[in-house]
mmCIF file of the C-alpha atoms, coordinates in Angstrom:
data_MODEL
# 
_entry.id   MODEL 
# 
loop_
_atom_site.group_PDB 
_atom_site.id 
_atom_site.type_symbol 
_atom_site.label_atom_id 
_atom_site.label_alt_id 
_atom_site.label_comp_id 
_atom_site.label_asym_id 
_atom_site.label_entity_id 
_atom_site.label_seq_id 
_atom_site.pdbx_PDB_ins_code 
_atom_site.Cartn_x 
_atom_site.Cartn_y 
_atom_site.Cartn_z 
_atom_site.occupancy 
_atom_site.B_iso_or_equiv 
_atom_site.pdbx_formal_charge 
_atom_site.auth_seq_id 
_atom_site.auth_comp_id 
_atom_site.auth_asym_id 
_atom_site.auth_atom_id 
_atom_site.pdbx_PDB_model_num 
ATOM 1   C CA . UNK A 1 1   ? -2.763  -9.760  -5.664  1.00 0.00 ? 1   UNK A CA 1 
ATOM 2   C CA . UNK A 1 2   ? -0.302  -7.601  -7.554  1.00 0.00 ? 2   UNK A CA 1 
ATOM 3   C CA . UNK A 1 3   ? -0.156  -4.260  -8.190  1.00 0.00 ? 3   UNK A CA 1 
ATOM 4   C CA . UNK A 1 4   ? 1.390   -3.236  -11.941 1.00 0.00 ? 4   UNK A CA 1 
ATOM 5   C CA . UNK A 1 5   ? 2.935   0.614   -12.195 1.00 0.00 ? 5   UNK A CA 1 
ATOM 6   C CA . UNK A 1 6   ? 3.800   1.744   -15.950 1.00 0.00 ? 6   UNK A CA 1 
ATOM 7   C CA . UNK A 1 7   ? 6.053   3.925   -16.239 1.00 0.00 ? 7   UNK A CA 1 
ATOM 8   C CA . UNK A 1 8   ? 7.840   5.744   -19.505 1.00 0.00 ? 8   UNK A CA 1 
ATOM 9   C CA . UNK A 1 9   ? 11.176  3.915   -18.724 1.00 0.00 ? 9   UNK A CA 1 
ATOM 10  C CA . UNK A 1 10  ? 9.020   0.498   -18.044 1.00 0.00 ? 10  UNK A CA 1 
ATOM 11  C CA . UNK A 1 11  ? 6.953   -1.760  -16.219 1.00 0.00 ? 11  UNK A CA 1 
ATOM 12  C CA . UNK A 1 12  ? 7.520   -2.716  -12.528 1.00 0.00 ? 12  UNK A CA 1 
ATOM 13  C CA . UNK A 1 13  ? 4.932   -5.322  -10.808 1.00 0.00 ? 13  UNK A CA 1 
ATOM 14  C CA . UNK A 1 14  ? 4.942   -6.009  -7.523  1.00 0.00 ? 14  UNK A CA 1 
ATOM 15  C CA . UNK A 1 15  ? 3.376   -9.077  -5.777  1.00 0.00 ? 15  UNK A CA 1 
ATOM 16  C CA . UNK A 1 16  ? 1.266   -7.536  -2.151  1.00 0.00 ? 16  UNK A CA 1 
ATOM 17  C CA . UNK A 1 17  ? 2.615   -9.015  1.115   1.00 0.00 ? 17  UNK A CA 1 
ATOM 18  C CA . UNK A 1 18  ? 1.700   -7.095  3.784   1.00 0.00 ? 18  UNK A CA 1 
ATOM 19  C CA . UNK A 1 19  ? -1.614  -4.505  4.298   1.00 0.00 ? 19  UNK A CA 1 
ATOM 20  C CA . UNK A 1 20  ? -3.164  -2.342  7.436   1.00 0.00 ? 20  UNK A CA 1 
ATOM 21  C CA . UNK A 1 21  ? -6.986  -1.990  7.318   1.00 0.00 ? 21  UNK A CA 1 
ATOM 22  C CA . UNK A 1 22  ? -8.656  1.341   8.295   1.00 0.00 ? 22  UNK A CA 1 
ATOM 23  C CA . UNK A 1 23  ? -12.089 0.797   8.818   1.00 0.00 ? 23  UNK A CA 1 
ATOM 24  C CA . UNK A 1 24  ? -15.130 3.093   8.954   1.00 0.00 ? 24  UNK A CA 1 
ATOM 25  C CA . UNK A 1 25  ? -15.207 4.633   12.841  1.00 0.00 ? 25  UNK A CA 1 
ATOM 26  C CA . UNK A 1 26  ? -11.892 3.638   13.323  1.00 0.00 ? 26  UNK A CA 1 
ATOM 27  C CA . UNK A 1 27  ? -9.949  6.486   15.375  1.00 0.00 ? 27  UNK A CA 1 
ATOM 28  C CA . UNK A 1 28  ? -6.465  5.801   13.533  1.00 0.00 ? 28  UNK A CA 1 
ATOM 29  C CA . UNK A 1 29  ? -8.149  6.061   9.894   1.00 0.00 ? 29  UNK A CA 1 
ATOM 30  C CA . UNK A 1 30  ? -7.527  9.112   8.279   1.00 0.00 ? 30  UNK A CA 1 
ATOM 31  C CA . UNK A 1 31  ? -11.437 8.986   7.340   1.00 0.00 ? 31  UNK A CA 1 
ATOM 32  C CA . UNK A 1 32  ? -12.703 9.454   10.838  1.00 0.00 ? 32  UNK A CA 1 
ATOM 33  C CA . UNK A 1 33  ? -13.295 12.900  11.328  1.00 0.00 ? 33  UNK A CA 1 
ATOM 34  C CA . UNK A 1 34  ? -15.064 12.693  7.832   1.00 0.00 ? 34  UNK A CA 1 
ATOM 35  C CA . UNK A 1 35  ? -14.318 13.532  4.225   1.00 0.00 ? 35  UNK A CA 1 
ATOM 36  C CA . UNK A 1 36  ? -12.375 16.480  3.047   1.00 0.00 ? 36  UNK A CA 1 
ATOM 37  C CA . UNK A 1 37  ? -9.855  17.509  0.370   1.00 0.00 ? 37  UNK A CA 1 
ATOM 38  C CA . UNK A 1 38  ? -6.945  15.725  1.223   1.00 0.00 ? 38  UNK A CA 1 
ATOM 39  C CA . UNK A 1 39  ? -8.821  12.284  1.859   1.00 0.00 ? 39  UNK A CA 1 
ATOM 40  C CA . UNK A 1 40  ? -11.730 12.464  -0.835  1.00 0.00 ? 40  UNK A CA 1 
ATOM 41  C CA . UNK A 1 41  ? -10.434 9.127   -2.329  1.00 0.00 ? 41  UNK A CA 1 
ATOM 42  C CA . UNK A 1 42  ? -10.967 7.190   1.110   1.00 0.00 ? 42  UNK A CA 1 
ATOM 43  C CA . UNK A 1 43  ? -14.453 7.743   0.325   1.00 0.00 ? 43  UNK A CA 1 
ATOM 44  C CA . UNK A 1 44  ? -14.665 6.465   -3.422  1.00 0.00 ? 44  UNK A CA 1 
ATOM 45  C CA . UNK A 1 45  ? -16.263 3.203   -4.172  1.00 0.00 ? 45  UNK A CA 1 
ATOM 46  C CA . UNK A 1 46  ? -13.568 0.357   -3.170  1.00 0.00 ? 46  UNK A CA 1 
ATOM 47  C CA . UNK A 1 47  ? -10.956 -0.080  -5.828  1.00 0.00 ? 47  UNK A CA 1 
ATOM 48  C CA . UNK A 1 48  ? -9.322  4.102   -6.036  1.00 0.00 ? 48  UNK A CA 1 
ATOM 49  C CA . UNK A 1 49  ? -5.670  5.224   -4.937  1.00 0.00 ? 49  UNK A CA 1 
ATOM 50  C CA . UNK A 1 50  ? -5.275  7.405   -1.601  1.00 0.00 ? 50  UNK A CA 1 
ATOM 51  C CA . UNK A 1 51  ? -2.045  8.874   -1.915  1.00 0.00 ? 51  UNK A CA 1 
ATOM 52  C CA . UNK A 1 52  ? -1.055  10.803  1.055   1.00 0.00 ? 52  UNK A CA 1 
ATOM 53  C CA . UNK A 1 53  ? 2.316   12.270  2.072   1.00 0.00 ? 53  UNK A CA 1 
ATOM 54  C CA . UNK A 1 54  ? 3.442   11.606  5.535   1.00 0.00 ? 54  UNK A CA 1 
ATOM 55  C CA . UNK A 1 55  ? 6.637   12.831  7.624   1.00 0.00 ? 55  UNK A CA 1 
ATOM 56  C CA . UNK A 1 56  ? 7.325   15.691  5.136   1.00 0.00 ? 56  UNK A CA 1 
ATOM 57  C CA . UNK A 1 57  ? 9.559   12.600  3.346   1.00 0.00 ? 57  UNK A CA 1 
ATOM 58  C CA . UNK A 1 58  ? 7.646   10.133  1.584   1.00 0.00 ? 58  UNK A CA 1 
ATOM 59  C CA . UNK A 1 59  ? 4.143   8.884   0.319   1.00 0.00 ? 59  UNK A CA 1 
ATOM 60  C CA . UNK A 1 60  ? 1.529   6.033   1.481   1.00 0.00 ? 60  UNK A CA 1 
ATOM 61  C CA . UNK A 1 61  ? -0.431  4.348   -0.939  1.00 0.00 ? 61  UNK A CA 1 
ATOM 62  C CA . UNK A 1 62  ? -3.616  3.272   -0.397  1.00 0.00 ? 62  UNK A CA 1 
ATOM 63  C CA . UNK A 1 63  ? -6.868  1.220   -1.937  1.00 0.00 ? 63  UNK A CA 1 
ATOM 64  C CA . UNK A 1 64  ? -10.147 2.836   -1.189  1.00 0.00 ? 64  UNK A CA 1 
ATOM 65  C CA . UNK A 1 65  ? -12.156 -0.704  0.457   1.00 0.00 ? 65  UNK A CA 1 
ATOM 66  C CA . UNK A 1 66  ? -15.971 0.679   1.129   1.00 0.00 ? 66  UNK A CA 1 
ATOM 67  C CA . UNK A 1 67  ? -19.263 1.863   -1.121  1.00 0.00 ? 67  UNK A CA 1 
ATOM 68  C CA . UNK A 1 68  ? -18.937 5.161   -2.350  1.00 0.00 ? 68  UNK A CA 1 
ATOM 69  C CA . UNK A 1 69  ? -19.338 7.897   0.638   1.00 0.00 ? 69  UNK A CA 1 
ATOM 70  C CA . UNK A 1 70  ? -18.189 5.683   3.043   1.00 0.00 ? 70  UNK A CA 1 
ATOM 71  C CA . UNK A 1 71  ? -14.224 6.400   4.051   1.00 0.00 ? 71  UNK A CA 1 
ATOM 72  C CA . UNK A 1 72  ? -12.159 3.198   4.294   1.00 0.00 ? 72  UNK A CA 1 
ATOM 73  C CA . UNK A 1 73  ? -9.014  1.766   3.145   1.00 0.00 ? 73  UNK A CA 1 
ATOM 74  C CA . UNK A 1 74  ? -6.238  -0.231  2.840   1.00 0.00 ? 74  UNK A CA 1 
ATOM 75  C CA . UNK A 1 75  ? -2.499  0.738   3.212   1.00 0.00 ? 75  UNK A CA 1 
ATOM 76  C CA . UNK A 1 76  ? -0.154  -1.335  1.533   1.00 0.00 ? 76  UNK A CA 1 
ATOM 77  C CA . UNK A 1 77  ? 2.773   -1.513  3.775   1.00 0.00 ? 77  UNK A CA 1 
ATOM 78  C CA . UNK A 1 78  ? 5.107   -4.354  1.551   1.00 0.00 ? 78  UNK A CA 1 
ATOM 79  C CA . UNK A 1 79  ? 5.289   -5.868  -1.603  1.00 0.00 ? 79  UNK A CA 1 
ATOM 80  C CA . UNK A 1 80  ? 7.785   -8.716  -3.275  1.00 0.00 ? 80  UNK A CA 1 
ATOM 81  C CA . UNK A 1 81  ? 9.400   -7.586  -6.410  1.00 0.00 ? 81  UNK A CA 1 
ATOM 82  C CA . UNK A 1 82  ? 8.159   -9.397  -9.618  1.00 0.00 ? 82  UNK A CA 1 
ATOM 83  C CA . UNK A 1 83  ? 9.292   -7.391  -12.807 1.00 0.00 ? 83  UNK A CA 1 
ATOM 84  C CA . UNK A 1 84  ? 11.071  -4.755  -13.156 1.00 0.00 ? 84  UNK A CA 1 
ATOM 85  C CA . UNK A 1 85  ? 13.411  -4.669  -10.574 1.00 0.00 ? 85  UNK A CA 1 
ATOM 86  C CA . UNK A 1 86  ? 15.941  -2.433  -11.926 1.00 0.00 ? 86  UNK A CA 1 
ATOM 87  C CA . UNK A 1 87  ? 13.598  0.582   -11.896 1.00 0.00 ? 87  UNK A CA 1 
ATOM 88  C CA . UNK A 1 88  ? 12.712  0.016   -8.538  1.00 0.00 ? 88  UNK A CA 1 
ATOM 89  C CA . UNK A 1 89  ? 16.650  -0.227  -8.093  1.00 0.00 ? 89  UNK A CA 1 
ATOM 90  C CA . UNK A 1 90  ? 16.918  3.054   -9.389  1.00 0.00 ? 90  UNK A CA 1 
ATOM 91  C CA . UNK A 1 91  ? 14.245  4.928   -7.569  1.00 0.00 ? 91  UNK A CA 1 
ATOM 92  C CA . UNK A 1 92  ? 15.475  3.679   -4.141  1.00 0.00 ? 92  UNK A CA 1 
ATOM 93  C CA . UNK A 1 93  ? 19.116  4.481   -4.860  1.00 0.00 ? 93  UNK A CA 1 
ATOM 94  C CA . UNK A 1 94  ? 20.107  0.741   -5.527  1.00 0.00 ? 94  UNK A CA 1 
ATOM 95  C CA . UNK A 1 95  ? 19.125  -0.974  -2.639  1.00 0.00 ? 95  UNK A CA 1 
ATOM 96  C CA . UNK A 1 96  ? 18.900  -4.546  -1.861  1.00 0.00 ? 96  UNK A CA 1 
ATOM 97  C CA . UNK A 1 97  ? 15.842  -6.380  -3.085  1.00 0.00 ? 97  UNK A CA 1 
ATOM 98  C CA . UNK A 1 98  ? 14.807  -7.123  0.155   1.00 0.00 ? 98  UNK A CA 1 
ATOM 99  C CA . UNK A 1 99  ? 14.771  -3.769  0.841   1.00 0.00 ? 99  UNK A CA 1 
ATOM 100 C CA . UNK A 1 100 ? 13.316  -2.246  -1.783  1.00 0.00 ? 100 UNK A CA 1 
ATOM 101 C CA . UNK A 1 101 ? 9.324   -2.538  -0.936  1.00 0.00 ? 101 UNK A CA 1 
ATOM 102 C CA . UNK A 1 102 ? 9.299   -2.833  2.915   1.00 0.00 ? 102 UNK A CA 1 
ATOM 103 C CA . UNK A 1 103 ? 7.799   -0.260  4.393   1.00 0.00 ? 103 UNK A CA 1 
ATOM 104 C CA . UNK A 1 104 ? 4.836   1.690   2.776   1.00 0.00 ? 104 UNK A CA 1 
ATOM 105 C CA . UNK A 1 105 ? 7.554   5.249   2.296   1.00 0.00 ? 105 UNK A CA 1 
ATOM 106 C CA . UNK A 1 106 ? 10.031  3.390   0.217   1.00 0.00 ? 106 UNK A CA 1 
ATOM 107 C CA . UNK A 1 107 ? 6.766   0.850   -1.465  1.00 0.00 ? 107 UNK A CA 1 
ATOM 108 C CA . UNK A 1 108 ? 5.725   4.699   -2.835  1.00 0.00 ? 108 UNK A CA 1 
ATOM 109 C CA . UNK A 1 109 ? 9.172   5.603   -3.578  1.00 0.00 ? 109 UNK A CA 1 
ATOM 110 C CA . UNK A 1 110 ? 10.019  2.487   -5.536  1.00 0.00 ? 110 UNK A CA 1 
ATOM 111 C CA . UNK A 1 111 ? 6.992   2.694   -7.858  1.00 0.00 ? 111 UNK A CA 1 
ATOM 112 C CA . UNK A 1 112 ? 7.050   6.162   -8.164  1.00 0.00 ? 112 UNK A CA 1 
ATOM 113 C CA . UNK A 1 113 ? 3.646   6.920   -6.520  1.00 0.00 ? 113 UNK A CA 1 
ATOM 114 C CA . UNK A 1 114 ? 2.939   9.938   -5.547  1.00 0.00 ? 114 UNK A CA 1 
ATOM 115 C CA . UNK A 1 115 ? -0.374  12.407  -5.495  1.00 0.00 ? 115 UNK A CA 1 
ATOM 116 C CA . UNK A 1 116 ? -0.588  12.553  -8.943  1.00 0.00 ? 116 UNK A CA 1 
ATOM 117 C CA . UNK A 1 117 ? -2.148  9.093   -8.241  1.00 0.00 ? 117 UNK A CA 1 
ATOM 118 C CA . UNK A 1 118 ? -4.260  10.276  -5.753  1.00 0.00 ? 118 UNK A CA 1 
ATOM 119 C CA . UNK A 1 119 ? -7.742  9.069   -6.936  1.00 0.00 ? 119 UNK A CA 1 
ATOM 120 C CA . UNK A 1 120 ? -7.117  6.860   -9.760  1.00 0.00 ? 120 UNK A CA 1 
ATOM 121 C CA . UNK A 1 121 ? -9.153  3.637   -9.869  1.00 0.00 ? 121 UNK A CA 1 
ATOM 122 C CA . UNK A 1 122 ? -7.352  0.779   -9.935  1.00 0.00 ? 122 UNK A CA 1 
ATOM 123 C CA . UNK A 1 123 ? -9.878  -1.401  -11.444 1.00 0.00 ? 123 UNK A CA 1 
ATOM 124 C CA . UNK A 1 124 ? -8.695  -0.625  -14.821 1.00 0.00 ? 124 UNK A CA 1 
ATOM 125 C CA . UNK A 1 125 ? -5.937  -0.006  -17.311 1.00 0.00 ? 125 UNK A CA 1 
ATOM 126 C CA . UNK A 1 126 ? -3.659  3.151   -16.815 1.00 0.00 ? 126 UNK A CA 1 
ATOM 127 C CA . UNK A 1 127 ? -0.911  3.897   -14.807 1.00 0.00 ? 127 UNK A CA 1 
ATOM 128 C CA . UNK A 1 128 ? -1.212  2.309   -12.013 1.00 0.00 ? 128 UNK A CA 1 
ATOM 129 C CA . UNK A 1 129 ? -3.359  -0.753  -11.519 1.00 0.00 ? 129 UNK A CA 1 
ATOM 130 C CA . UNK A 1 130 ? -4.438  -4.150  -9.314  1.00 0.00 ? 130 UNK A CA 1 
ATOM 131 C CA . UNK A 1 131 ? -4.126  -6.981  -11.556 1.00 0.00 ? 131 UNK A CA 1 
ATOM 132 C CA . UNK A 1 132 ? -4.209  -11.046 -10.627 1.00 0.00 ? 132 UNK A CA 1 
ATOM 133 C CA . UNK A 1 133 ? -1.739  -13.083 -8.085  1.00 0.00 ? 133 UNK A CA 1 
ATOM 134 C CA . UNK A 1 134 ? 1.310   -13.767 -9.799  1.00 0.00 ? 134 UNK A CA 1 
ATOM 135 C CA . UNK A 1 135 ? 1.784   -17.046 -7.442  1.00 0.00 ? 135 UNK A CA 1 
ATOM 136 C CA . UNK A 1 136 ? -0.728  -18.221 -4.892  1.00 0.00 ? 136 UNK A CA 1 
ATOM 137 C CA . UNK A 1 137 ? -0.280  -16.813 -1.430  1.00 0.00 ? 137 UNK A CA 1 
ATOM 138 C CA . UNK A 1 138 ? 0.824   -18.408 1.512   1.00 0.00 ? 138 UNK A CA 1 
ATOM 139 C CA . UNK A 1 139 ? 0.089   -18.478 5.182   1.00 0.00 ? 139 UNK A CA 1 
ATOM 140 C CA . UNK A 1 140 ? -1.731  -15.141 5.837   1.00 0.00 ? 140 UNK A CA 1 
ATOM 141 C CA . UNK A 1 141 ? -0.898  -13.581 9.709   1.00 0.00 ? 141 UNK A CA 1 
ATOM 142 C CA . UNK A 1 142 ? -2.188  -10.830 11.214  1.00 0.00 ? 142 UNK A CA 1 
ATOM 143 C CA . UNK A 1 143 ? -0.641  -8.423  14.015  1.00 0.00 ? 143 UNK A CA 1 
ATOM 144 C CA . UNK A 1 144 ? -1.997  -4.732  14.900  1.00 0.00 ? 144 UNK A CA 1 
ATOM 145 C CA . UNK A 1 145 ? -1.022  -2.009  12.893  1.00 0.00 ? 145 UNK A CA 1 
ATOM 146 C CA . UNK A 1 146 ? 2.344   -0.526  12.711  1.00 0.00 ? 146 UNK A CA 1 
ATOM 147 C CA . UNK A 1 147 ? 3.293   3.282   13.696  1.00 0.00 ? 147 UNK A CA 1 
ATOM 148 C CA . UNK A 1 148 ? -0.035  4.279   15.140  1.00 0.00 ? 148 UNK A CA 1 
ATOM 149 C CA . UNK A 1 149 ? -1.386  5.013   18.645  1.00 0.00 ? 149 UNK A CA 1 
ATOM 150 C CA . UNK A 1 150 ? -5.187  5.027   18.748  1.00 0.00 ? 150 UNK A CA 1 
ATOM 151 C CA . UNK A 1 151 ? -6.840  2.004   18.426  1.00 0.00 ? 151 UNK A CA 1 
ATOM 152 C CA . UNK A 1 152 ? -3.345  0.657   18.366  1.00 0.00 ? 152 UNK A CA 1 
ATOM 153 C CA . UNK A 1 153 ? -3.673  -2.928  19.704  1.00 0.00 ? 153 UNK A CA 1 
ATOM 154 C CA . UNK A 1 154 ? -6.733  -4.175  16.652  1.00 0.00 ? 154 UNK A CA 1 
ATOM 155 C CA . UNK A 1 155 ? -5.169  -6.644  14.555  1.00 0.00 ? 155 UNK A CA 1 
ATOM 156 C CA . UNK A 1 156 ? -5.778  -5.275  11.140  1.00 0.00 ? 156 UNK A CA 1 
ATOM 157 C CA . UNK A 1 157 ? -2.235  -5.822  9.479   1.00 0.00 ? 157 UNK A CA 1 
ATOM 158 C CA . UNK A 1 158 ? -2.472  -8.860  7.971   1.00 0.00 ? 158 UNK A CA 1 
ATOM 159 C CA . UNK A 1 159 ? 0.872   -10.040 5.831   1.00 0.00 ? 159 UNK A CA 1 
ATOM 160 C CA . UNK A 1 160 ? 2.222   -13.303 4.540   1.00 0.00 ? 160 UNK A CA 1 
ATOM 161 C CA . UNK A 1 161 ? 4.226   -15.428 6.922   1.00 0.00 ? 161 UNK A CA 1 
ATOM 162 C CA . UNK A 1 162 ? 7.787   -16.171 6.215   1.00 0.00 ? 162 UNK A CA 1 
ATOM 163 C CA . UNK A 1 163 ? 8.009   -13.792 3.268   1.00 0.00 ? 163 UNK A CA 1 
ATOM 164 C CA . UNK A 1 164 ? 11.171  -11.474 3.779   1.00 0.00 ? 164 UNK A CA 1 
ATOM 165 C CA . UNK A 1 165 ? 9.920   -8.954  2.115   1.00 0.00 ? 165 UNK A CA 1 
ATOM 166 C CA . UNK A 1 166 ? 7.369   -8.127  4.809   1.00 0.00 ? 166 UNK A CA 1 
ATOM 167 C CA . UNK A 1 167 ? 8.061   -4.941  7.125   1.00 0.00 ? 167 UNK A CA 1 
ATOM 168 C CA . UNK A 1 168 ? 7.895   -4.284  10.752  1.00 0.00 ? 168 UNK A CA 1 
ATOM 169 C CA . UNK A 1 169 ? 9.474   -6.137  13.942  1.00 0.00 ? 169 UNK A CA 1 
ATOM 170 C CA . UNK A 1 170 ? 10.236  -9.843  13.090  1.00 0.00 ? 170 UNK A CA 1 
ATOM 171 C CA . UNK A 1 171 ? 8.817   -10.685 16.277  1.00 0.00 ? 171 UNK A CA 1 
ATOM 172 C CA . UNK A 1 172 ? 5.035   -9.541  14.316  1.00 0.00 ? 172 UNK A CA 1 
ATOM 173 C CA . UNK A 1 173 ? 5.881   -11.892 11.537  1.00 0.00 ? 173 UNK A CA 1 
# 
């Protein structure tokens, strides 16, 4: 799957490599203790941005992945640059390619998501959307999650083996 992100100074798509499921009565999802303001899109029928900011620093971004009411999601954690590459360049202060989507803080940075996104579905045309594979993926893996502590040890990451744009401890790839 890819994920498109217009932009005034361009396009930039981005093929999906690597995800972290939070699923409904899991502990580490931000929709456990139930809806409020600052997860309401966890809780939109599948297919909406949840654009949180994390660390004080940087953004997570999000696909809303259950019926309407019911919080769930996916976090996209890595993605392998497609088009526009030099935007994505420019947002992350020139860094390498390899470098410029690992990691779901500088995947936000790169694309320029932020909250302003919060909510938007995905499903169709705007700034931000999900459109088709641009190349068949490979061998799928899964590990548990990165960076959390409850419920810690499920394997819900799931990422594409071999690609080097996917995040985390090569040992997990």
């Amino acid at each position: 799957m890819s994920l498109v992100r217009e932009l005034d100074d361009g396009v930039a798509i981005v093929r999906i490599v690597e995800t972290e499921a939070y699923l409904p009565g899991d502990a580490a999802a931000h929709s456990f203790r139930g809806e409020t303001a600052r997860n309401r899109s966890l809780f939109l029928h599948r297919g909406h941005a949840y654009v949180y900011f994390i660390y004080g620093n940087h953004y997570c971004f999000n696909v809303s992945a259950e019926r309407a009411g019911i919080g769930g999601g996916v976090l996209v954690r890595a993605g392998e640059p497609v088009a526009g590459i030099a935007l994505m360049r420019a947002r992350r202060n020139d860094a390498r390619d390899r470098d410029l989507l690992r990691g779901p803080g500088r995947f936000a940075q790169a694309l320029a998501i932020d909250r302003s996104l919060d909510g938007i579905d995905l499903c169709k045309a705007g700034p931000l959307w999900l459109g088709a594979a641009t190349r068949p993926i490979g061998d799928v893996g899964e590990s548990r999650r990165i960076g959390i502590t409850k419920e810690a040890d499920r394997l819900l990451r799931f990422f594409e083996r071999g690609n080097p744009f996917v995040s985390g401890p090569a040992r997990w790839a």
